[in-house]
Structure formats: structure tokens, C-alpha cells
N, C-alpha and C positions, 0 to 999 in steps of 0.2 A: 504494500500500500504506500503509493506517495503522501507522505503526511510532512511539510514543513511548518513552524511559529510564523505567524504574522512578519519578526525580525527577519527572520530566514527568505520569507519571500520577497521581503521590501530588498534587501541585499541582491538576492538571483535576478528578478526584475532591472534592478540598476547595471547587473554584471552584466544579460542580455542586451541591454540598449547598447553598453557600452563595446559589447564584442560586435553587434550590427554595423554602430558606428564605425571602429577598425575594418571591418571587414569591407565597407563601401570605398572606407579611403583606399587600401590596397587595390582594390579592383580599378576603382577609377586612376591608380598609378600602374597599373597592367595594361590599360587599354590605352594611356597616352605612351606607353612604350612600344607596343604593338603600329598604332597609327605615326610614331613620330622615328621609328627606325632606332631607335633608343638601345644602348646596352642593357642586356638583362641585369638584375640582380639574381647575384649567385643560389642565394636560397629558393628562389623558384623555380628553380631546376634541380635542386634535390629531390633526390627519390622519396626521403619525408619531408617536402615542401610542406605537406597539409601540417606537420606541426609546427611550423619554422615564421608562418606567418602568426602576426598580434591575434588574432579570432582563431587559431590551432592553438597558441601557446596556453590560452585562455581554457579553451574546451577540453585539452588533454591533462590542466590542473584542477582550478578551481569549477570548472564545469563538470569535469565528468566525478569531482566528488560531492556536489551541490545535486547533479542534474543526471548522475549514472541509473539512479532505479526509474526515470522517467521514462516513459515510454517512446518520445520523441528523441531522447539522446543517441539512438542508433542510428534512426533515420538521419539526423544532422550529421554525425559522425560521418557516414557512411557517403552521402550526398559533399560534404565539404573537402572530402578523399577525391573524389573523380574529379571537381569541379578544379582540384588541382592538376590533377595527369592531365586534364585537357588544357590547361594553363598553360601547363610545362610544353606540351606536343605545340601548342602555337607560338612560342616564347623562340626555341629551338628551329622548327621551321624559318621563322625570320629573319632570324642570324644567321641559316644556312642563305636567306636569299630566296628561297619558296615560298611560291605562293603560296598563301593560308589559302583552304580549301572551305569554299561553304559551309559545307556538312558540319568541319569541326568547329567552324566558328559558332554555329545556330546550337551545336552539341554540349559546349563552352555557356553561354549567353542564358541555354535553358537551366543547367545545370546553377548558376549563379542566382536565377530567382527562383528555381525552385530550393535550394539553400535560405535565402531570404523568408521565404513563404513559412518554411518549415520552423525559421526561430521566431519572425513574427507573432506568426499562431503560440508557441510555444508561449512569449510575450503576452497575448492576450488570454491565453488559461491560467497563468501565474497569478495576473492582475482578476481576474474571474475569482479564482480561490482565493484571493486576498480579502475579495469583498464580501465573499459568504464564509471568513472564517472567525470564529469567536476568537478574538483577540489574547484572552487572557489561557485559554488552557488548548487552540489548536486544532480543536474541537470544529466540526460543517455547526455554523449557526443557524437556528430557530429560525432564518428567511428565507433559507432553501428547502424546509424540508417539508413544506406540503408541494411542490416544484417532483420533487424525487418522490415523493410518493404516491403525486396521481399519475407520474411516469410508469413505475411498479404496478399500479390499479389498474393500469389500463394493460399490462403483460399476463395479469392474473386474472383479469376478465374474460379476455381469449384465450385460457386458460394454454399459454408460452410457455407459465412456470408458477410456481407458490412462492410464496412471501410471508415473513412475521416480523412482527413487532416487537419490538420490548423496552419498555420504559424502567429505566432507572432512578432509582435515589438515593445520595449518601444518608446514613443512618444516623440523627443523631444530628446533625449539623451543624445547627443554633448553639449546642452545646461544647464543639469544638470553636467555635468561633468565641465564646464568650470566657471559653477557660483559657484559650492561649491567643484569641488576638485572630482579626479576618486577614493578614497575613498568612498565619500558619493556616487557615480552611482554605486560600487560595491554592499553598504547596499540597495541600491536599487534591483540589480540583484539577489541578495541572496532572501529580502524579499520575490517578484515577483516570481521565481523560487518556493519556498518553501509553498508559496500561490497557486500554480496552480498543485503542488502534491497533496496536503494534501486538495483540493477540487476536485478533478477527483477521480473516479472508479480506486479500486486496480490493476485492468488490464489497463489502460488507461498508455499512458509511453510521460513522458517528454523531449525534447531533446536541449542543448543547441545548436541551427543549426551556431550564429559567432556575435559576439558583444552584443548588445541585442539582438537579434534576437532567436526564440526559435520555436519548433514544434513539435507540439502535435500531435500523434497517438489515435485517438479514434476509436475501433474494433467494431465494432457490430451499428455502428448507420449510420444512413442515415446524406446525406450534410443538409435539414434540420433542423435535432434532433440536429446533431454536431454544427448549426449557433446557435440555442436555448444555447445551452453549453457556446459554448464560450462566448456571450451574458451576461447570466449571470457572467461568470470570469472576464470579462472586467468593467461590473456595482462594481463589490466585490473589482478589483485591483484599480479602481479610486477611491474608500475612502477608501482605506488603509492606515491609519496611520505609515507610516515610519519614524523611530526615528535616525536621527543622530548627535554623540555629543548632544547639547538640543537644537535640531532644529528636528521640523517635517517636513517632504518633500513629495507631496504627486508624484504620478506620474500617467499617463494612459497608455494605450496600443491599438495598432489598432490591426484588424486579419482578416485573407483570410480564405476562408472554401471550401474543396474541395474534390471529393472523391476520394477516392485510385480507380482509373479506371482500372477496368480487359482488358480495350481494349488497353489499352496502357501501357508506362513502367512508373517504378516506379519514375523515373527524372522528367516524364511529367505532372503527375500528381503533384508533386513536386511542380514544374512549374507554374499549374497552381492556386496553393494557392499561389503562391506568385504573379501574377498578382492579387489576388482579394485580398489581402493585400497593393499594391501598389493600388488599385482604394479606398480602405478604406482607406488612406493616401492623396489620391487625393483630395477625398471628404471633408477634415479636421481633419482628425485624431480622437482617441476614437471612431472608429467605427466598426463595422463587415461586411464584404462583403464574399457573394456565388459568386463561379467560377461560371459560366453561360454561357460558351461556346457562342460567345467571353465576353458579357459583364456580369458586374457582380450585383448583386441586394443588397441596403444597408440595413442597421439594424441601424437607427440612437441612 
């Protein structure tokens, strides 16, 4: 799962413009050396050219440890490699005094914006998830996630696939904030958030729904499979060692488990995880409850 902080993105955003920028000035100094008969620079005819330019040196450090589990890093990778050898093949030609051949110039030209295309985009999903992300724990925020789940509603009405829900609460909350301070609830928030990314499926999506309170979109599983899930998340986030100042703090969590229902709307279903989060709350907290139409079944 690509999950970076708010900081982390504001930085990659910035590192993107700036590698686009490099990479326009370089080309635009390719193409006046091409038109103007120009001696090449030597590094454009290395065989690893693609890392020897400012937007290679960039993507093979700070990019590809910022932007390696992205899904678009290959493709850039991969597109900023050719867009070199066909650099190099026109660079060489020139100097030999041959004529550039159409083909490879159009071969060149396309490869250069479809490079462009591919960080652009890359740019505008960074800046996308910048804006639907909860600031403080990392977390998809509460403005995306009726967006994603009448996306989901509408794959489990034409029954594509099933879906559940499950709504979270830290346990207790009020009570850690008021004996150590809403500092230490934040390192809580953050920990708990970051723990329940980085243990769910790349497709699985996290959402901060309003205080503690959080909800998990799980695609593809039955309320079941989804209770098993949370299950374990809830055993994993009650020994979690949480460090604040030199105080460990540990905390638990309850959850309601419910399925994204194609017979009804996405509110309701909604709805009804958080009645079976309110009956695992009933029960005494650190629990799991299935919605069960009315009542709900525990996972002690």
C-alpha cells in the first residue's frame, strides 16, 4: 500500500516539479545541440546516460526511495531509459554527419512526452492524496469516503464482488487524553492509524471517519473473512507498544463489521457497522461484533 504523511507528500510533490523542471531544461539543451550542430556533452552518450542527467540522478536516489513502491515508478523508470538511447542514437548520428532519420526523431519527441505525461499524472495523484488525507495520522479522510464507497456499491450491486465495512474506535479515549495530555492521544492516533495501513491489503483503504473513530473499507471479503480481519488488528493494536516522551501507553480498540449491502444505501450500511460497534462497546470494549440484522454476534 502507498501510504505517505501529509510532510512526505508536500516534499515528493516539490521533488516532482523540480525533477520536470531539470528534465525540460536538459531537453531543451538536446534539441539546441541537435539543431545548432553543437558538440555533445559527454554524458549523453553514456550507456547510463538515463542516470547521469539532473531528473536520472534524482529518480535513481531520492525518487526511487520516496516513489519505488509506486506504481508509476517503473513506468517512468522504464520510459526515461529509452527516451535516453534514442537521445544518444540522434546525438551520435550528428556528429557522425547523418542525417537524423524521421522515425527516430518522432520515436525521441514521443518518448519525451510520454515521460512528461507519466510524472505529471504522477504530480497530480500526489497532490489528489494530499487533499483527501487526514493531516494528523495519514489516514484517507472522512471527504473521500462516501466517493469510495458508492464506487464499491455500485461493484457489489452487479454483484463484480462483496465488500464490508468496519468501523473503529479507540477504547477509552477521553480518558487517555485527560491523564496524559491530547498530545500523547495524538501519538496514539498516529501509531493506531499507521498500524492498521501497513497490516491490511494494498487495496484495502483506511479512513479517518471523526475523533478516534476510523473505517475500514475491505473489497473483496465476506462480513465473516472481514470479522477474522479485524480480529486479528484489534489482538496486534492491544500490544502495541506506544512510546510517548519515556512513557509506554498501550491502548485497545473495539469494531463493528458489516457488509457494504447492495440492497440498501451506502449510509445504511454505514449505519449499520456502527450499531455493531456500539454493541462491541456494550459488551466491554476490545471487542469485534457482526451486524446481524438487528442483533449483533461477539468475537470476544
Amino acid at each position: 500500500m502507498f501510504t505517505r504523511t501529509p510532510a512526505e507528500l508536500q516534499i515528493l510533490i516539490s521533488n516532482v516539479d523540480q525533477a520536470l523542471y531539470n528534465h525540460d531544461r536538459w531537453n531543451e539543451t538536446l534539441i539546441t545541440t541537435l539543431m545548432c550542430h553543437l558538440p555533445y556533452d559527454e554524458h549523453d552518450i553514456h550507456e547510463e546516460s538515463f542516470r547521469r542527467c539532473r531528473f536520472g540522478q534524482w529518480l535513481y536516489s531520492e525518487g526511487q526511495r520516496l516513489l519505488g513502491d509506486h506504481a508509476s515508478y517503473s513506468a517512468i523508470e522504464g520510459e526515461h531509459r529509452r527516451m535516453h538511447q534514442l537521445a544518444t542514437r540522434l546525438l551520435l548520428a550528428t556528429a557522425d554527419g547523418t542525417p537524423i532519420k524521421v522515425q527516430d526523431y518522432e520515436l525521441f519527441t514521443s518518448a519525451v512526452k510520454t515521460l512528461r505525461l507519466e510524472a505529471t499524472t504522477l504530480k497530480r495523484e500526489l497532490e489528489d492524496m494530499l487533499s483527501h488525507i487526514d493531516p494528523l495520522t495519514g489516514a484517507n479522510s472522512r471527504t473521500l469516503l462516501l466517493t469510495v464507497l458508492r464506487e464499491q456499491h455500485s461493484l457489489v450491486k452487479r454483484r463484480v464482488m462483496t465488500c464490508s465495512l468496519a468501523m473503529m474506535d479507540l477504547d477509552h479515549f477521553k480518558t487517555v487524553n485527560d491523564t496524559y495530555g491530547h498530545q500523547a492521544g495524538d501519538r496514539i492516533l498516529i501509531t493506531c492509524a499507521q498500524y492498521l495501513m501497513q497490516h491490511l491489503r494494498p487495496y484495502d483503504k483506511v479512513f479517518r471517519y471523526g475523533g478516534e473513530e476510523f473505517v475500514l473499507v475491505l473489497p473483496s471479503l465476506t462480513p465473516d473473512v472481514a470479522l477474522n480481519v479485524v480480529s486479528h488488528l484489534r489482538e496486534g493494536l492491544a500490544k502495541l507498544p506506544i512510546q510517548y516522551n519515556e512513557m509506554l501507553i498501550g491502548a485497545t480498540a473495539s469494531f463493528g463489521v458489516a457488509p457494504l449491502d447492495a440492497d440498501c444505501s451506502v449510509e445504511q450500511s454505514l449505519d449499520n457497522a456502527d450499531q455493531a460497534l456500539y454493541a462491541a462497546k456494550a459488551a466491554g470494549r476490545n471487542r469485534a461484533h457482526l451486524w446481524n440484522s438487528p442483533a449483533a454476534s461477539p468475537v470476544p
